[in-house]
C-alpha positions as CSV (number, residue, x, y, z in Angstrom):
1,X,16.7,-33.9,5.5
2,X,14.8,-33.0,8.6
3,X,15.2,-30.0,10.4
4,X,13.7,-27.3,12.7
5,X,12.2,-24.3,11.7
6,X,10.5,-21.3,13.1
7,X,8.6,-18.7,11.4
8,X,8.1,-15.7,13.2
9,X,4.1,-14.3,12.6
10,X,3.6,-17.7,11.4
11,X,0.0,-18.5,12.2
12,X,-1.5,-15.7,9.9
13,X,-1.0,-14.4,6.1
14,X,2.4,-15.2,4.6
15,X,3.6,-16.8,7.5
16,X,1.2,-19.4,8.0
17,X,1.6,-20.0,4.3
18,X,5.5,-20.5,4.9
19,X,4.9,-22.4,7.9
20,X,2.6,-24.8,6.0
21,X,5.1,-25.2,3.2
22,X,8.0,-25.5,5.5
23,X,6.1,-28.6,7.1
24,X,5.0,-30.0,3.6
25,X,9.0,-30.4,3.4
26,X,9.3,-32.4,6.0
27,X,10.9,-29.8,9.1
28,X,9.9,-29.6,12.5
29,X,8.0,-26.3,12.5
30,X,7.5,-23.9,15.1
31,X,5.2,-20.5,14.2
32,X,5.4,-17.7,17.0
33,X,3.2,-15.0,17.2
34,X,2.5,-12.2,18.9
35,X,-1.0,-11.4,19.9
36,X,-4.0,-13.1,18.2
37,X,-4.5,-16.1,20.5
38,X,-7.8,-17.2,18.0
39,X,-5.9,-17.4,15.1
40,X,-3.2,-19.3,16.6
41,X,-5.0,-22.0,18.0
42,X,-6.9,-22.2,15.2
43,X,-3.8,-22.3,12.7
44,X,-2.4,-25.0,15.7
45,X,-5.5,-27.2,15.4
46,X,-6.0,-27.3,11.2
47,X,-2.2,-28.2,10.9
48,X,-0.7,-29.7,14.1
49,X,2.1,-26.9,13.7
50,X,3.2,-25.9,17.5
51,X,2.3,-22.2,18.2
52,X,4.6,-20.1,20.6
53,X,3.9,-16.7,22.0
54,X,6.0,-13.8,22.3
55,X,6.8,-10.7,21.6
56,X,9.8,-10.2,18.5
57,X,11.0,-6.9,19.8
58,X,11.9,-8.2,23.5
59,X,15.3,-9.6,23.3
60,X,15.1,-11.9,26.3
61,X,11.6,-13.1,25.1
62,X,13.1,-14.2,22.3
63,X,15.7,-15.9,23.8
64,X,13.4,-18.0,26.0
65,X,10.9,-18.7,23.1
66,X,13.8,-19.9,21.0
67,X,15.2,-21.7,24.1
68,X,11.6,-23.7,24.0
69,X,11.7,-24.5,20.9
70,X,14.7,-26.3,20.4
71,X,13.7,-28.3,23.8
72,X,10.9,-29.2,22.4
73,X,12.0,-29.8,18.6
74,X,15.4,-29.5,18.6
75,X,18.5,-27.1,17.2
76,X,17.0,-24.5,15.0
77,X,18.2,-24.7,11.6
78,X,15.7,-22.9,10.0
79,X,14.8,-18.9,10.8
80,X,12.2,-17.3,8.8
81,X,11.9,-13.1,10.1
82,X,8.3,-12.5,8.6
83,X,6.5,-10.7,11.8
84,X,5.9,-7.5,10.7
85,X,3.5,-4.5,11.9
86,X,2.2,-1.5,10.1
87,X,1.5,2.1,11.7
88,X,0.8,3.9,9.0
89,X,0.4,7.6,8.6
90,X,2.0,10.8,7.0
91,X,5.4,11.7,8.5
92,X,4.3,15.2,10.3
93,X,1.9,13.5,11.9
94,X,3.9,10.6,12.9
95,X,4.5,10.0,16.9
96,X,7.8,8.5,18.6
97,X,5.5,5.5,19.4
98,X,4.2,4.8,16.0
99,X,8.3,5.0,14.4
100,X,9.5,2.8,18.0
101,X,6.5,0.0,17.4
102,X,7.5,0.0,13.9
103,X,11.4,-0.3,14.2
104,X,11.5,-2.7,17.0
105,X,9.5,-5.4,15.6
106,X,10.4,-5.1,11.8
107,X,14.4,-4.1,12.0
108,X,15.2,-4.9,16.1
109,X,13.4,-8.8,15.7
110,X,15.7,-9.6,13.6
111,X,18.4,-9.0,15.8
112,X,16.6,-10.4,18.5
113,X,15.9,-13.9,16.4
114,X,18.5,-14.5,14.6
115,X,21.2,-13.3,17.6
116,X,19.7,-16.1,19.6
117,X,20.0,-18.6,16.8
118,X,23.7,-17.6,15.2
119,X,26.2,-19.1,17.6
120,X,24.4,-22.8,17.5
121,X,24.6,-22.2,13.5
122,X,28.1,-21.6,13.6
123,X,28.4,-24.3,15.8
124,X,26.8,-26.8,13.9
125,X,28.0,-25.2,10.2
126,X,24.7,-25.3,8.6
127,X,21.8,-22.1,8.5
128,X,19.3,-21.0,6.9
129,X,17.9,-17.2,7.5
130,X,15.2,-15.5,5.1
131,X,14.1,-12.1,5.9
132,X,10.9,-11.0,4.8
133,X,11.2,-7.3,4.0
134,X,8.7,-5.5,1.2
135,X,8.8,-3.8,-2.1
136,X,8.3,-0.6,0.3
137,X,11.7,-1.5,1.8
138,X,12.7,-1.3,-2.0
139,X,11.2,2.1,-3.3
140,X,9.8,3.2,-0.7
141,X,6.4,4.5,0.1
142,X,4.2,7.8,1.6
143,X,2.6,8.0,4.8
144,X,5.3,4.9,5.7
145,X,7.9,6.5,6.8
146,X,8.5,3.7,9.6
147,X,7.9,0.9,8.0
148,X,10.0,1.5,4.6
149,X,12.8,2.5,7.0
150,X,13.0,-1.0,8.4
151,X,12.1,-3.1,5.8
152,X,15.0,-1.0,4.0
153,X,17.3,-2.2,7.1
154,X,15.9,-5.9,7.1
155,X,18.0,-5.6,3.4
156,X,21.4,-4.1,4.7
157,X,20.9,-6.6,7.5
158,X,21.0,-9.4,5.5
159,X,23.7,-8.3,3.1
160,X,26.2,-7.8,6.0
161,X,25.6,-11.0,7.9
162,X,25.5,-12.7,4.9
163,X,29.1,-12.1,5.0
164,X,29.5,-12.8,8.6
165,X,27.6,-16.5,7.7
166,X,28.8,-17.7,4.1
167,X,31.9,-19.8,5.5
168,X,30.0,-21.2,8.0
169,X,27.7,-22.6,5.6
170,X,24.9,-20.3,6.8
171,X,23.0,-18.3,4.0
172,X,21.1,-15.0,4.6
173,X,18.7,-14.0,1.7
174,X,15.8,-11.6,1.6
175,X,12.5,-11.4,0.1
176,X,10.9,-8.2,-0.9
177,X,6.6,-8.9,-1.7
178,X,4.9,-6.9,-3.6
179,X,1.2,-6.6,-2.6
180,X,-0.3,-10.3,-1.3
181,X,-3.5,-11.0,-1.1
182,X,-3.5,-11.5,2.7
183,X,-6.3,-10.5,5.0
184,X,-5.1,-7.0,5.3
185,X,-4.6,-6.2,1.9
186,X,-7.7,-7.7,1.3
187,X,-9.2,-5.3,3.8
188,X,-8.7,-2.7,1.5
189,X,-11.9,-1.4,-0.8
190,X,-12.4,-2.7,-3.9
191,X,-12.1,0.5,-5.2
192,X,-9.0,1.4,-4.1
193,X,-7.6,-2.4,-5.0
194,X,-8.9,-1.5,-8.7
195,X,-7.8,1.9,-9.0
196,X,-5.2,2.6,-7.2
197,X,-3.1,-0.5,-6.8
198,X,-3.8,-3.3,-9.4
199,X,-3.1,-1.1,-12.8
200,X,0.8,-0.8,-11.3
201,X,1.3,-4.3,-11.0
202,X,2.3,-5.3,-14.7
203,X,0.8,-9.1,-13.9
204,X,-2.6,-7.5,-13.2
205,X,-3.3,-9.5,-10.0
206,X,-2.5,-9.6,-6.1
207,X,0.2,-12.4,-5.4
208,X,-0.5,-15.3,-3.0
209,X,0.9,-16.2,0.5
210,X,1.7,-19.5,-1.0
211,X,3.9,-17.9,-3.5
212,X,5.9,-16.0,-1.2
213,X,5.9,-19.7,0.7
214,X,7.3,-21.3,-2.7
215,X,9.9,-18.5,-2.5
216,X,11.3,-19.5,1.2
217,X,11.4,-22.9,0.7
218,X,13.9,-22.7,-2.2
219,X,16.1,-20.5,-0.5
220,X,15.9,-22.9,2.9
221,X,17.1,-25.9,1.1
222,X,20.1,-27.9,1.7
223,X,21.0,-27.5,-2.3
224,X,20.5,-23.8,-1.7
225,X,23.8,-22.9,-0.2
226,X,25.3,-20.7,-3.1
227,X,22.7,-18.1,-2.7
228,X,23.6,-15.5,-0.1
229,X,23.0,-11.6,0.4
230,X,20.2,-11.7,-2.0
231,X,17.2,-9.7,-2.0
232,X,14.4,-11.7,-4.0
233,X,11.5,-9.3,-5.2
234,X,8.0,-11.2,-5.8
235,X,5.8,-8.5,-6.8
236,X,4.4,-9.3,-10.0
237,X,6.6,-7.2,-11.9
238,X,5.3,-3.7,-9.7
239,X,9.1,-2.7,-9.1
240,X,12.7,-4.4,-10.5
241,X,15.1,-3.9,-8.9
């Protein structure tokens, strides 16, 4: 069955691998972003996926993106929280701003997204809501302080409203990568990929954005609707949980 999807940082990395998969299933898709106006019209132009601009960690932003969207594509059925930023460094030398930029798009978008999406779900008695959080999230991880913090929330986050959703046939799952062989990652030197990160993952190899994409679309499907509150790891075997 058709239905409407958004993926939030979905024109880059793992989101534009999960928008792509979402659309090879047949939704409506919808791929916000934040910043990067090259990559988006790019990513808009090699897939025919509409591109919307805003800001995850503004609450009335949201509201009007999400507003948009649905005019233009209809009710969303469909939420994918994958916008995520880093600001990395040791905690003594970590400022207000670095642990606010941090919290507000990783934890706060996911209130502001999927509070602007929940009553229509409950309305209609059918959701779908996959947080992407990180194996960081999971163990944790030095010099990110900020950014295990809320990818630690996005987990209690979706365990609780899991609860809130499951009689309303709305499922809330998580899914904790390991390290993906996205542009960042891959921004990393070679030496430090081969020394310092690839002998702890047991499989011996960075995972792929598609993977994570395979992940999402089994958890969004109609036939799906027994799974809730889980936390899906996909690191290659890194941490178990």
């Amino acid at each position: 069955m058709t239905r409407t999807a958004i993926v939030t940082g979905g024109t880059r990395g793992i989101g534009a691998a999960i928008a792509k998969a979402l659309k090879e299933q047949g939704h409506q898709v919808a791929a916000s972003y934040a910043g990067n106006d090259d990559a988006a019209n790019a990513f808009r132009q090699e897939t025919g996926i509409a591109v919307y601009k805003w800001d995850v960690g503004d609450f009335e932003a949201c509201a009007k993106g999400i507003a948009q969207i649905e005019d233009d594509l209809g009710p969303v059925d469909i939420l994918v929280n994958n916008a995520g930023i880093t600001r990395d460094t040791m905690f003594h030398k970590m400022t207000l701003d670095q642990w606010q930029a941090v919290m507000n798009t990783n934890l706060n978008g996911l209130f502001n997204m999927t509070r602007n999406v929940w009553e229509g779900m409950r309305e209609r008695g059918f959701g779908r809501i996959v947080n992407i959080s990180s194996i960081n999230g999971q163990k944790g991880q030095m010099g990110q302080v900020n950014y295990s913090a809320a990818k630690a929330g996005d987990i209690g986050f979706t365990k609780a409203l899991a609860q809130e959703g499951a009689r309303k046939n709305i499922t809330v799952n998580a899914i904790c990568p390991g390290y993906i062989g996205t542009e960042m990652v891959l921004a990393v030197p070679q030496e430090v990929l081969e020394k310092a990160i690839l002998p702890h993952i047991p499989v011996g190899r960075l995972g792929e954005p598609e993977e994570i994409a395979r992940c999402v679309v089994f958890l969004t499907g109609d036939d799906a609707g027994f799974i809730t509150g889980s936390t899906l790891t996909a690191n290659g075997g890194q941490y178990m949980a």
